[in-house]
C-alpha positions in Angstrom: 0.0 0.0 0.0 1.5 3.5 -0.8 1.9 6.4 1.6 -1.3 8.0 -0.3 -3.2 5.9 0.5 -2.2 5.1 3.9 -3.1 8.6 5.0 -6.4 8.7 2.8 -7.3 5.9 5.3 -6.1 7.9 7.8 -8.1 10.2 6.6 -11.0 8.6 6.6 -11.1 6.8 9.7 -10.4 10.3 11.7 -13.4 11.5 9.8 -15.4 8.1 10.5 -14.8 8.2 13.8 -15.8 12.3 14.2 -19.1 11.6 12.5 -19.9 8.7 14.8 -19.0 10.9 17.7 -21.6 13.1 16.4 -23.8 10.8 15.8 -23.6 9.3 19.8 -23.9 12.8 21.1 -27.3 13.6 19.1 -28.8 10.4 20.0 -27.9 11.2 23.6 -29.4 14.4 23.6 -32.7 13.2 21.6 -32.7 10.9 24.3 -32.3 12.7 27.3 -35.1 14.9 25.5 -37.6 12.5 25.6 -36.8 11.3 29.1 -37.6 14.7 29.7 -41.0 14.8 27.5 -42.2 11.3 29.6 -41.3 12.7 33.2 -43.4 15.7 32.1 -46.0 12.8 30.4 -46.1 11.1 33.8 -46.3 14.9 35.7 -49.4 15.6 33.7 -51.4 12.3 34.1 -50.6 12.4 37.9 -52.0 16.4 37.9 -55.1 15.2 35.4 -56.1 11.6 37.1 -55.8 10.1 33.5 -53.3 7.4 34.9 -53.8 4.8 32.6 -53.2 6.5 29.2 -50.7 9.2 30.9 -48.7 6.0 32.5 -48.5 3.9 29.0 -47.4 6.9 26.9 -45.0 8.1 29.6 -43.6 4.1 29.9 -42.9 4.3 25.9 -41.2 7.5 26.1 -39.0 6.4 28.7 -38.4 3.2 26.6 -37.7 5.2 23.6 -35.5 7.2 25.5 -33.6 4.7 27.0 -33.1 3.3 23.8 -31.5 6.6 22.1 -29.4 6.8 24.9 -28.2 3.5 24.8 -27.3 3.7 21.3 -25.8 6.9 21.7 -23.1 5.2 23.8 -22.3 2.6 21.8 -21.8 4.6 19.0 -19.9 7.0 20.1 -16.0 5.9 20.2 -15.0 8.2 23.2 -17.7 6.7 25.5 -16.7 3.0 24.1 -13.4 3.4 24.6 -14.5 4.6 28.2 -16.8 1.6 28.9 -14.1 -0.7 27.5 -11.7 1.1 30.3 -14.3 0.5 33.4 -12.9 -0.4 36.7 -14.8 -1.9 39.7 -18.5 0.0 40.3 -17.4 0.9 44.0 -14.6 2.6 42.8 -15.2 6.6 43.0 -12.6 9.5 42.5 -8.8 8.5 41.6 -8.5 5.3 40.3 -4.7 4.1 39.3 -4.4 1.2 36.8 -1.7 -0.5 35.2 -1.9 -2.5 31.5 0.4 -3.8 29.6 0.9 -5.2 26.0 3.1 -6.6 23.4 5.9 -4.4 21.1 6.1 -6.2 17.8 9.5 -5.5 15.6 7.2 -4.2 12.8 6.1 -1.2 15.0 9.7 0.6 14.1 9.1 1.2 18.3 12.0 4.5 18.7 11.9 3.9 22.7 14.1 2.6 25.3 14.1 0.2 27.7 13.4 1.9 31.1 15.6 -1.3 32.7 18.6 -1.4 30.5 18.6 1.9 28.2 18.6 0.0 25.0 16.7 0.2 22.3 13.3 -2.0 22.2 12.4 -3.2 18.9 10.7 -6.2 20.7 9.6 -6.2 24.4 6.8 -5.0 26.2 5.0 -1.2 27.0 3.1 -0.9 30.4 0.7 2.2 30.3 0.2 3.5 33.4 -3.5 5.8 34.1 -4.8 7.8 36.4 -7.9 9.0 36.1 -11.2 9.7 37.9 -13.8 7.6 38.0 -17.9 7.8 38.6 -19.6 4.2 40.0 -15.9 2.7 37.9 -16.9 4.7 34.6 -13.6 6.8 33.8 -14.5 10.7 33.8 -11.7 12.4 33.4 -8.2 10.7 32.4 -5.4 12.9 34.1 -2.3 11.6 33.7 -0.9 8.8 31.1 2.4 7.5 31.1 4.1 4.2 29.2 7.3 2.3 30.7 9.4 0.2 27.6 10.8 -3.1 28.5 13.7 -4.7 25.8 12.7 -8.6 25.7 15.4 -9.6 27.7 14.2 -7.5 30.6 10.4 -8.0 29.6 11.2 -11.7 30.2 13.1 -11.5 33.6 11.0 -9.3 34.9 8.3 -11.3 33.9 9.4 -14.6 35.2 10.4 -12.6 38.6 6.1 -12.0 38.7 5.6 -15.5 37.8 7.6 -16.8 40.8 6.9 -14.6 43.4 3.0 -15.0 42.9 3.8 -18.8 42.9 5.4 -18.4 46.4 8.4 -20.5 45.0 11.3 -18.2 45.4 12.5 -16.2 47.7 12.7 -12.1 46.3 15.2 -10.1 47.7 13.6 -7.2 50.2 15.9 -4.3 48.8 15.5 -5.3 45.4 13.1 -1.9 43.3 12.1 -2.6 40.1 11.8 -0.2 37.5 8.3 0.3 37.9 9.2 1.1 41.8 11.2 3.5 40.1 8.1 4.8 37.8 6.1 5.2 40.6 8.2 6.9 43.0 8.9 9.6 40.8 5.2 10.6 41.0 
């Protein structure tokens, strides 16, 4: 594929993914609307006596309102992307979280390993979030920050994890890893 048309995909996904924004955040507000129109369906019948044609026309508003709004969400990339990011539904105000993935040699990665200092073409990234979180629905994101590990210290590091959560060796109580390291700099 050429550079052309590498960023004409580009392109177009950006532009994709505006429009759909667009899209959640009208059917969100035509939702919320007619929330709003059937609490003021259900004010009237109560104020009127009508309940039994007030209450089913205020029950399909509310239906069809919960339906906007729940199509608004998905829709929408930013709140997916939130959802997909949810923590526990106690958790409420800061909420620190830790995930980590794969670097691939075709990602021409530039970084280096926080470990070692050498260059990672092949390793692992762990992205490190804060945010702030509603009933475990991320708000607001406030700080993002990614630690590279080469493959060599990905591995050791790794297998350090494996045995101590196995309870089958013995880790040294002075030893700091460089995540110790990440996180006392905060």
């Amino acid at each position: 594929m050429s550079a052309s048309q590498s960023s004409a995909v580009e392109v177009a996904d950006r532009v994709s993914a505006l429009l759909y924004g667009i899209a959640g955040w009208l059917l969100v507000g035509f939702g919320l609307l007619f929330g709003l129109v059937g609490a003021g369906n259900i004010v009237a019948g109560a104020t009127q006596g009508a309940a039994v044609g007030y209450a089913l026309l205020a029950a399909l508003w509310l239906v069809a309102s919960f339906v906007l709004v729940a199509f608004g969400i998905f829709v929408n990339p930013g709140m997916r992307r939130r959802l997909d990011r949810r923590h526990s539904p106690s958790a409420f105000g800061r909420v620190r979280s830790v995930d980590r993935r794969v670097v691939r040699p075709d990602e021409d990665c530039d970084e280096r390993c926080v470990a070692c200092d050498s260059r990672v073409d092949r390793g692992l990234v762990r992205r490190y979030r804060e945010e702030y979180a509603f009933a475990g629905l991320p708000v607001y994101t406030r700080k993002v920050d990614y630690n590279y590990y080469c493959l060599e210290c990905a591995t050791a590091e790794l297998s350090d994890e494996s045995a101590a959560s196995d309870g089958s060796r013995d880790v040294e109580r002075g030893r700091r890893t460089a995540d110790d390291r990440h996180l006392e700099r905060r």
